[in-house]
C-alpha positions as CSV (number, residue, x, y, z in Angstrom):
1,X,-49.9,-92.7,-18.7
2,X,-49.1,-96.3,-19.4
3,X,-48.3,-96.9,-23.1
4,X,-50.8,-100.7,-24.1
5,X,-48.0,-103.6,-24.4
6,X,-47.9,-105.0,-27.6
7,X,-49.1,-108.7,-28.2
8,X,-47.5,-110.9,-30.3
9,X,-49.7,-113.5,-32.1
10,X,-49.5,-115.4,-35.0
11,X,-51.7,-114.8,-37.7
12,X,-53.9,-117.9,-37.4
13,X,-54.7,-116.7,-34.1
14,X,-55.9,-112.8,-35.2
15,X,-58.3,-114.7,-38.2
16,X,-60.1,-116.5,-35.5
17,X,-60.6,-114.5,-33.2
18,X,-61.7,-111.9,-36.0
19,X,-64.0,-114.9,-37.0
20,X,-65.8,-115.5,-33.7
21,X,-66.4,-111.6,-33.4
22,X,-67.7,-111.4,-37.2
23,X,-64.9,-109.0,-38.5
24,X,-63.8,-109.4,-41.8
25,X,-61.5,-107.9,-44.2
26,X,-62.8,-107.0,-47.4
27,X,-60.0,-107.6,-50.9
28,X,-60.1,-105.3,-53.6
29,X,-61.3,-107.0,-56.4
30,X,-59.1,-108.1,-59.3
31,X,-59.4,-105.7,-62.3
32,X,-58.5,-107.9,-64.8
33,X,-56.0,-105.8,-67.1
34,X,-57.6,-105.1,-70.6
35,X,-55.3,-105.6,-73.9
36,X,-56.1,-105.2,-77.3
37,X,-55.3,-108.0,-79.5
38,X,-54.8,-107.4,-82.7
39,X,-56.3,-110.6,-84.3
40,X,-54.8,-111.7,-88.0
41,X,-57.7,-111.9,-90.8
42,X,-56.2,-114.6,-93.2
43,X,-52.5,-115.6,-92.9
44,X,-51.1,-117.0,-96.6
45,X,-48.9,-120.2,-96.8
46,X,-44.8,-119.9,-96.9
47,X,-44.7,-120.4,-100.5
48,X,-41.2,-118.2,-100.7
49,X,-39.3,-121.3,-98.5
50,X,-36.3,-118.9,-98.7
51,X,-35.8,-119.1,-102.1
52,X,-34.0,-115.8,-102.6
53,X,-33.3,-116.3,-105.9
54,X,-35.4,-115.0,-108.9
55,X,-34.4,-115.2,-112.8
56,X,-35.8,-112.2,-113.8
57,X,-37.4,-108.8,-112.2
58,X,-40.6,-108.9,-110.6
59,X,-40.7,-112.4,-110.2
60,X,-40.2,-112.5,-106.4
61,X,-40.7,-109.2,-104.0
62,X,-40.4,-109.1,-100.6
63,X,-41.7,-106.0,-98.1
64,X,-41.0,-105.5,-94.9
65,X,-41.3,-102.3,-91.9
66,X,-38.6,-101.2,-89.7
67,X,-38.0,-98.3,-87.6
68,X,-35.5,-95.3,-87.8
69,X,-34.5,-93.7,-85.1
70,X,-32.7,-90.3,-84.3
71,X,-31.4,-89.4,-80.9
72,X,-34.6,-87.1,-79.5
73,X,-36.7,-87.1,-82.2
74,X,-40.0,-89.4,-82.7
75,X,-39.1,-92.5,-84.5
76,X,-39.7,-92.8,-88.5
77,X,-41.1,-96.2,-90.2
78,X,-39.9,-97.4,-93.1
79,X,-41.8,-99.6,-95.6
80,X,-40.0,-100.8,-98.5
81,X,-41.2,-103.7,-101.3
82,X,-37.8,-105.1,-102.8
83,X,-36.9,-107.2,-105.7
84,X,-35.3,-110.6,-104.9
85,X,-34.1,-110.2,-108.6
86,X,-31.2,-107.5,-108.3
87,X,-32.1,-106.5,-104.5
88,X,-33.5,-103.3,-105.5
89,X,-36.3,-101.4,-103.8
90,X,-38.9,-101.4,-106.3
91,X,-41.0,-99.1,-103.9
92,X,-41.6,-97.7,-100.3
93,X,-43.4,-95.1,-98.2
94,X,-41.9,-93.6,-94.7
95,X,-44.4,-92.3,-92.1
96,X,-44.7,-91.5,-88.4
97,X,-46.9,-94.5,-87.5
98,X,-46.2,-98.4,-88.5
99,X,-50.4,-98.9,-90.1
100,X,-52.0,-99.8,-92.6
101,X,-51.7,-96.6,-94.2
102,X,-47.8,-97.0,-94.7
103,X,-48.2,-100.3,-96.4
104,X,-50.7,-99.2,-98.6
105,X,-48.8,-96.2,-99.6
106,X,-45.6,-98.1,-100.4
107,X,-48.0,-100.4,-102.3
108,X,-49.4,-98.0,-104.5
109,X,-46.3,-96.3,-105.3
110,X,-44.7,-99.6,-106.6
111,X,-47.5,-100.3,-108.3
112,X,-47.8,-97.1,-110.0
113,X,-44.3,-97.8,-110.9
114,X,-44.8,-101.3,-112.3
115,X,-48.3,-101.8,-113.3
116,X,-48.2,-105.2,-115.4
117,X,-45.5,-106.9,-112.2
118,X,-47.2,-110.4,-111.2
119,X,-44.8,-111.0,-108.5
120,X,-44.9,-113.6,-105.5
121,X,-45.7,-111.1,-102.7
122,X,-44.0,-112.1,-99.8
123,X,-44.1,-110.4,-96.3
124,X,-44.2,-111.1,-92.4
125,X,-47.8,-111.8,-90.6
126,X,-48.4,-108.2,-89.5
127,X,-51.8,-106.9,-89.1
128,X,-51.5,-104.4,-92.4
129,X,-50.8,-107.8,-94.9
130,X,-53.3,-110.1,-93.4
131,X,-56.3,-107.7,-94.2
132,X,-58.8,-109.0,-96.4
133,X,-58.7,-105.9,-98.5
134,X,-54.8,-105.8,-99.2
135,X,-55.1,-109.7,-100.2
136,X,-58.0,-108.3,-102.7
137,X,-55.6,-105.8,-104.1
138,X,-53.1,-108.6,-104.3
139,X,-55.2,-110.8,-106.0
140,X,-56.9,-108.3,-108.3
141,X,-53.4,-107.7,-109.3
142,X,-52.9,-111.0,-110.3
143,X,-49.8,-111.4,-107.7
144,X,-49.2,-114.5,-105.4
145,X,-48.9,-113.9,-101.4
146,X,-46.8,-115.5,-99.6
147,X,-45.7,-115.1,-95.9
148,X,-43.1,-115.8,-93.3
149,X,-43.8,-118.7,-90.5
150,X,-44.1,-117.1,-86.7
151,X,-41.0,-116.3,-85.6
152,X,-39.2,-116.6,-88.6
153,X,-37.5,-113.7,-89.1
154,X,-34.9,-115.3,-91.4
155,X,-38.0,-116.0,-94.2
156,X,-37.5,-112.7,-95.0
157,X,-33.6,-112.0,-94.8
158,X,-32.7,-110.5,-97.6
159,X,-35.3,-107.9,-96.6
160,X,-34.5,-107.4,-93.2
161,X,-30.6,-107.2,-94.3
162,X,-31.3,-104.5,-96.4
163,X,-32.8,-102.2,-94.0
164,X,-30.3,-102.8,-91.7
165,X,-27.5,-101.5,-94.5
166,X,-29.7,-98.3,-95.4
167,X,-30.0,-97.3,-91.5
168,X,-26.1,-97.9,-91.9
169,X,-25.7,-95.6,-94.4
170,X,-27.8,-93.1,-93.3
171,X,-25.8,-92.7,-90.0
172,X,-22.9,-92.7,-91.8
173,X,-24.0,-90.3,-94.7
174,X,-26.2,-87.7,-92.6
175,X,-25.1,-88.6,-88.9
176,X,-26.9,-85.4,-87.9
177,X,-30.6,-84.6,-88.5
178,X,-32.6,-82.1,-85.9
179,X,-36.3,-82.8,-86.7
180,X,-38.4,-85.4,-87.9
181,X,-38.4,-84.1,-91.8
182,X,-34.5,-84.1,-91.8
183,X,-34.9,-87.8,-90.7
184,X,-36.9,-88.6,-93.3
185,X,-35.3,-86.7,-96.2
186,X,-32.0,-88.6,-94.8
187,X,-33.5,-91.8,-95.6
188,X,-34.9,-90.8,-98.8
189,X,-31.4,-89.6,-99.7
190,X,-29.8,-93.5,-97.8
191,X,-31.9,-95.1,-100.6
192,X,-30.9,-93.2,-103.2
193,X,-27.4,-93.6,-102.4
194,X,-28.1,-97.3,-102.3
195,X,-29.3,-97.1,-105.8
196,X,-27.3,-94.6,-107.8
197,X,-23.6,-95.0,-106.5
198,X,-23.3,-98.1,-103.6
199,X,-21.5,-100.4,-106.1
């Protein structure tokens, strides 16, 4: 039995010919892919301008989240609201997921801690500071919000600086941790070493 030659044709040729005999070929249609935005409630002007410098505690904090990480373990968040006065951590919260809940549990704690403070409150534009119920608490408080311009990582330096020292330390001072509560209580202990004996 004879094998059919093959035909070579160029595709111009195959669409008309499939167009005088009515075949078609039907595309899949485009699933648009869905995202959620996060959208941002009310942003609050720069009024920090990277003045780093305050004459006296509680005058200026700054907060800010990051994220620990351990070789095979889930990654820890870190909030912490800090002092622009002697750079000290005047409060923070650690948790398993970077929300709303973190923020507001660092928040409380520092204000628990320092219930007359009337600070500028400075932080970046994420969703958990641009919530119209945080600003109330802010407000209600009698502090001053302030935030970082897109992109503008260095608006909150000193901040960002200081994380970057305490997940230093804690490699350095507990280099080993085998679950997620080791991780934490090795961050705990970081901060503490910041405070009571880092010179």
């Amino acid at each position: 039995m004879r094998s059919p030659s093959l035909i070579t044709a160029y595709h111009k040729t195959i669409y008309h010919l499939m167009c005088i005999n009515g075949i078609s070929s039907q595309k899949p249609r485009y699933q648009k892919p869905k995202f959620k935005h996060t959208t941002l409630e009310k942003t609050a002007e720069n009024k920090l301008k990277r003045d780093f410098n305050a004459s006296k505690p509680n005058e200026k904090w700054c907060t800010d989240i990051t994220e620990v990480v351990a070789p095979g373990l889930p990654k820890a968040y870190l909030c912490t609201v800090f002092d622009l006065y002697d750079r000290y951590p005047v409060g923070y919260a650690i948790g398993k997921h970077n929300d709303t809940a973190l923020v507001q549990a660092a928040y409380n704690q520092t204000v628990k801690t320092y219930p007359n403070a009337q600070p500028l409150f400075h932080s970046d534009r994420g969703f958990q500071f641009t919530r119209t119920p945080f600003q109330n608490q802010l407000e209600k408080q009698g502090m001053t919000q302030s935030m970082s311009r897109v992109g503008c990582c260095i608006d909150n330096g000193p901040t960002e600086g200081w994380q970057g020292i305490i997940k230093e330390m804690r490699v350095v001072l507990h280099p080993q941790v085998d679950n997620y509560d080791e991780l934490n209580d090795s961050i705990c202990k970081a901060i503490d070493y910041y405070i009571n004996e880092d010179p």
